[in-house]
C-alpha positions as CSV (number, residue, x, y, z in Angstrom):
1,X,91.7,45.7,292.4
2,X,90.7,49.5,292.7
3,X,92.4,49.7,289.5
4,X,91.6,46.9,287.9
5,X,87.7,47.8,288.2
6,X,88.1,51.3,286.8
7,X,89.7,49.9,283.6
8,X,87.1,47.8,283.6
9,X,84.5,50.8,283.9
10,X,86.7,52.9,281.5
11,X,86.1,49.5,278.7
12,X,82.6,49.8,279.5
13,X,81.6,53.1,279.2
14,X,83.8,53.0,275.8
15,X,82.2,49.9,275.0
16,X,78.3,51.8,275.4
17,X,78.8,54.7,273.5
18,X,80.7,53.0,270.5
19,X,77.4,51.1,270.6
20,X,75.6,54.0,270.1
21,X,77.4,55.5,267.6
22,X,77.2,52.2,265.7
23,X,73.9,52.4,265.7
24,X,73.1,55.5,263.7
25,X,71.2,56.9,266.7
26,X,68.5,59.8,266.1
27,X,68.4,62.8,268.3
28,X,64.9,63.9,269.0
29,X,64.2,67.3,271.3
30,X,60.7,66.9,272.4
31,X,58.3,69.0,274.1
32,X,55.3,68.7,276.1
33,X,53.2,71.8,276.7
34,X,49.7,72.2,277.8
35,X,48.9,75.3,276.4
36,X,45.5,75.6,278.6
37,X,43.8,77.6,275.2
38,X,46.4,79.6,275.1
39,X,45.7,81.3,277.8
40,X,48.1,82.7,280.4
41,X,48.5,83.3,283.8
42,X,46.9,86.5,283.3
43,X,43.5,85.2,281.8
44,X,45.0,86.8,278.5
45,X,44.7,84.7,275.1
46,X,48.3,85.3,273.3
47,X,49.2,83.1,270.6
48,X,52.5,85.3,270.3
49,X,53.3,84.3,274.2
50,X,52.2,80.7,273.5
51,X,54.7,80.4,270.5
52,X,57.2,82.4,272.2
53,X,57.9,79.5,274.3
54,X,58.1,77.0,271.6
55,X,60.4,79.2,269.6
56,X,62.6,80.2,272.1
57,X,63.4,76.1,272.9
58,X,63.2,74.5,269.3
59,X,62.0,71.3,269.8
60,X,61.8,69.1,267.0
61,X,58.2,68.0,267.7
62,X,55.9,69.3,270.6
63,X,53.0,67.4,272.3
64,X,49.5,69.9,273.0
65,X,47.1,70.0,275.3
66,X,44.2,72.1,275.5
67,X,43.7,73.1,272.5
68,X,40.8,74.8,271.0
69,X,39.5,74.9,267.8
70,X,36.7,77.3,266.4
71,X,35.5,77.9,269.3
72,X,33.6,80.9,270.5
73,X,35.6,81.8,273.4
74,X,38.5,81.4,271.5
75,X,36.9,84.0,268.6
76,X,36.4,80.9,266.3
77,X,40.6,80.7,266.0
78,X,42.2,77.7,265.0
79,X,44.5,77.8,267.5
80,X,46.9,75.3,266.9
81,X,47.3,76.7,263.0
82,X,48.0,80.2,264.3
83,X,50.9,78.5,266.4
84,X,51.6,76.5,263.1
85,X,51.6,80.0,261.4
86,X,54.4,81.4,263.4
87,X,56.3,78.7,264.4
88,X,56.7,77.7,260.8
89,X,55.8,73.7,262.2
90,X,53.6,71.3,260.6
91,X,50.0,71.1,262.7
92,X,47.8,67.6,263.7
93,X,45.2,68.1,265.7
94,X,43.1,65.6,267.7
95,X,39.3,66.5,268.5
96,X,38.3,65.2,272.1
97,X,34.5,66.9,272.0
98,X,32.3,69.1,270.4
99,X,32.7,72.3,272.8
100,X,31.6,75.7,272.1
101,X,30.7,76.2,268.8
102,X,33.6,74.7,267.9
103,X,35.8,71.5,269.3
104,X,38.4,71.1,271.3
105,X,41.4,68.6,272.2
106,X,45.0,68.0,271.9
107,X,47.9,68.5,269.0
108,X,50.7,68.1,268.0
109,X,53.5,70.8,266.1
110,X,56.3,69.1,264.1
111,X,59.1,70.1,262.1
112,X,59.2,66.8,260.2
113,X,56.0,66.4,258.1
114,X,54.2,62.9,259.4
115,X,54.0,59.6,257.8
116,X,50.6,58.8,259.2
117,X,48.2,60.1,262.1
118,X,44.9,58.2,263.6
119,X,43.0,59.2,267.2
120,X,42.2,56.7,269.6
121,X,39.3,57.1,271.8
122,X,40.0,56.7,275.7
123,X,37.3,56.7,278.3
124,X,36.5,59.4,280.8
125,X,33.4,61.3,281.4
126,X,34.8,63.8,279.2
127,X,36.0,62.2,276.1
128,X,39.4,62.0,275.5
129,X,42.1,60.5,273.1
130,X,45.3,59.4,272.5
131,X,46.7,61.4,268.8
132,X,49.4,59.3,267.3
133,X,51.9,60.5,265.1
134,X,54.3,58.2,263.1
135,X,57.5,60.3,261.9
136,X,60.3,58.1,260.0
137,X,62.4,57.0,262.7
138,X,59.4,57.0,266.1
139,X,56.1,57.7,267.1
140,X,54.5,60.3,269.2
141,X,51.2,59.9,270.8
142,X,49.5,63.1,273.0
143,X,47.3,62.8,275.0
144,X,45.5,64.5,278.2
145,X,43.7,61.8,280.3
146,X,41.1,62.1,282.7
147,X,40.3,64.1,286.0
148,X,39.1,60.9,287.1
149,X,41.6,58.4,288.6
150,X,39.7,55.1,287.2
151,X,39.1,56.7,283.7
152,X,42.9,57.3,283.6
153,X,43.6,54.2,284.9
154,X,41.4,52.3,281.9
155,X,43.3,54.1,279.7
156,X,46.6,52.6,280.4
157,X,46.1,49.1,278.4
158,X,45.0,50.9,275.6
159,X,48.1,52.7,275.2
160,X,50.2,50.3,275.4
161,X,48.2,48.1,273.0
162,X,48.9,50.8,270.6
163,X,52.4,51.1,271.5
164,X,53.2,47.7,271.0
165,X,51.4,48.1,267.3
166,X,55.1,49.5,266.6
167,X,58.2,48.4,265.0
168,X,60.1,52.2,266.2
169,X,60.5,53.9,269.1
170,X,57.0,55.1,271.0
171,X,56.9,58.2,272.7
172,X,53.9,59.1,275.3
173,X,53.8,62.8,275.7
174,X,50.8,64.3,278.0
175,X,49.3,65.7,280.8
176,X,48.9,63.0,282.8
177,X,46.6,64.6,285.5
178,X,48.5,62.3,288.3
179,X,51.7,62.6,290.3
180,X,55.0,60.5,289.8
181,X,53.6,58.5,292.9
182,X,50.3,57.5,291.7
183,X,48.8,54.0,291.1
184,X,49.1,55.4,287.6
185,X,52.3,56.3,287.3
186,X,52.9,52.8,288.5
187,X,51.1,51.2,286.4
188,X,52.6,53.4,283.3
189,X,56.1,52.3,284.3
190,X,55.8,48.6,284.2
191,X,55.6,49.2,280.5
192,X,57.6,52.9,279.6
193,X,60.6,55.0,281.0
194,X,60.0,58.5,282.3
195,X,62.3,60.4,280.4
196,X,61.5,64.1,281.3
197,X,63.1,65.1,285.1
198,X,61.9,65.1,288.0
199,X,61.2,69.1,288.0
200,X,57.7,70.1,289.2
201,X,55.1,71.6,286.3
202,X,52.1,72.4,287.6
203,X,50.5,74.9,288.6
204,X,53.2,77.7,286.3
205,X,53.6,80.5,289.1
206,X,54.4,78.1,291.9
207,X,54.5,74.3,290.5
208,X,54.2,71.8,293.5
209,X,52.8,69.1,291.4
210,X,54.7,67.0,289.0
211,X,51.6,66.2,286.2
212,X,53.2,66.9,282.7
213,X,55.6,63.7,281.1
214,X,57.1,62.7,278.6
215,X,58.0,58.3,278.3
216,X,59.1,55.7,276.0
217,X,57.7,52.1,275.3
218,X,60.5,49.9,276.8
219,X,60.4,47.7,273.7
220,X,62.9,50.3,272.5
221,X,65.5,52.1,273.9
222,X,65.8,55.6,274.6
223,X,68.2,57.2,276.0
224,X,67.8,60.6,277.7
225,X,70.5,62.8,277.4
226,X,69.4,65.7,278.8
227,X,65.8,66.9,280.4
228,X,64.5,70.2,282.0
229,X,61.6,72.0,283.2
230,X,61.1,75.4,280.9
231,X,60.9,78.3,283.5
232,X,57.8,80.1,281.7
233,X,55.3,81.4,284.8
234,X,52.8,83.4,282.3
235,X,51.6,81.8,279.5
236,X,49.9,79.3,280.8
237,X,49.3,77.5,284.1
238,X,51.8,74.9,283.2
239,X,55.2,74.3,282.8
240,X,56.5,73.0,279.9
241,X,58.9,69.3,280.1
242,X,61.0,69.4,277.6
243,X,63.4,66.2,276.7
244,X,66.8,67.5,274.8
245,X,67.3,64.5,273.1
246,X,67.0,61.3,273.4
247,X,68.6,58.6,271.7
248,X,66.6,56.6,269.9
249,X,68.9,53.3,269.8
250,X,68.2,52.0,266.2
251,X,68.9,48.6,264.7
């Protein structure tokens, strides 16, 4: 019997990935960074350091939070265009608010150039959104949701409306603002798979809190290979997920 079962699981796992190969899958690295203005640990602004951290991983696609954009504490930088600049990535970016001379929000840095983009309002007291990205094979939609726990919690349904607006596989990439415990999280969860790990990312120096994700609608598969926490402490309070790649399981 001992043998018979792991034949059994030997057919199987054959069985699974000549599945996937069959199905063309495509291999996504995706990062999730809030880049808190790009400002580090050391109350320095470095776009160099910010990029750094992107270059040194090459992701495919990267999810941004905290971004500014001609502001005056920024000295009226585009930031996200001078990580565009020396990444060499395409740059969307998502206004939230009007905020010091300038506005401010979330973005998103991709290799492939998109198909489409659109922002979707979510509640909070400070307004946020939800950026979505169509590439040829997926989706990714940033975000950064609320301080709040019932703001966050209103914004759940209209995610997944969005996400089920899709005929490809929907990644949600963000600062979640909540723990892997939360009535959020569980309510995220009936609905998408967690794929970065269980590593801690906030706050950079010392993370004890778990607050950065990246998920997939369940309407499609993805399957995680691989997922890690970067180990940058410096520039900026949080740690990076980063998802190396899924699977995207296409028909």
């Amino acid at each position: 019997k001992l043998f018979f079962d792991a034949f059994l699981l030997i057919i199987l796992t054959v069985a699974v990935f000549g599945l996937i190969l069959a199905l063309k899958p495509v291999q996504v690295k995706i990062m999730c960074f809030n880049v808190q203005h790009c400002v580090g640990m050391d109350t320095i602004m470095d776009f160099d350091r910010t990029a750094a951290v992107i270059i040194k991983e090459m992701p495919d696609i990267v999810a941004l939070q905290e971004l500014d954009s001609m502001t005056k504490r920024s000295k009226y930088h585009y930031q996200l265009g001078e990580l565009a600049s020396r990444t060499s990535y395409h740059d969307i970016f998502g206004k939230a608010i009007d905020f010091n001379e300038g506005t401010y929000g979330v973005g998103v840095l991709s290799r492939e150039l998109p198909l489409s983009t659109k922002s979707i309002p979510l509640p909070g007291d400070e307004p946020r959104i939800l950026l979505v990205v169509e590439m040829k094979n997926y989706v990714l939609a940033c975000t950064h949701l609320d301080l709040e726990e019932e703001p966050r919690l209103e914004s759940v349904p209209l995610i997944i409306d969005e996400a089920k607006l899709w005929e490809k596989p929907f990644i949600l990439a963000g600062d979640f603002n909540d723990s892997v415990d939360s009535p959020l999280l569980q309510e995220i969860t009936k609905h998408f798979t967690i794929n970065s790990g269980p590593e801690t990312t906030f706050p950079a120096d010392e993370p004890n809190e778990r607050i950065d994700y990246v998920a997939s609608f369940k309407n499609h598969p993805v399957l995680t290979i691989e997922s890690m926490v970067v180990a940058d402490t410096m520039a900026s309070g949080h740690r990076p997920p980063l998802v190396k790649p899924p699977l995207h399981l296409l028909t």
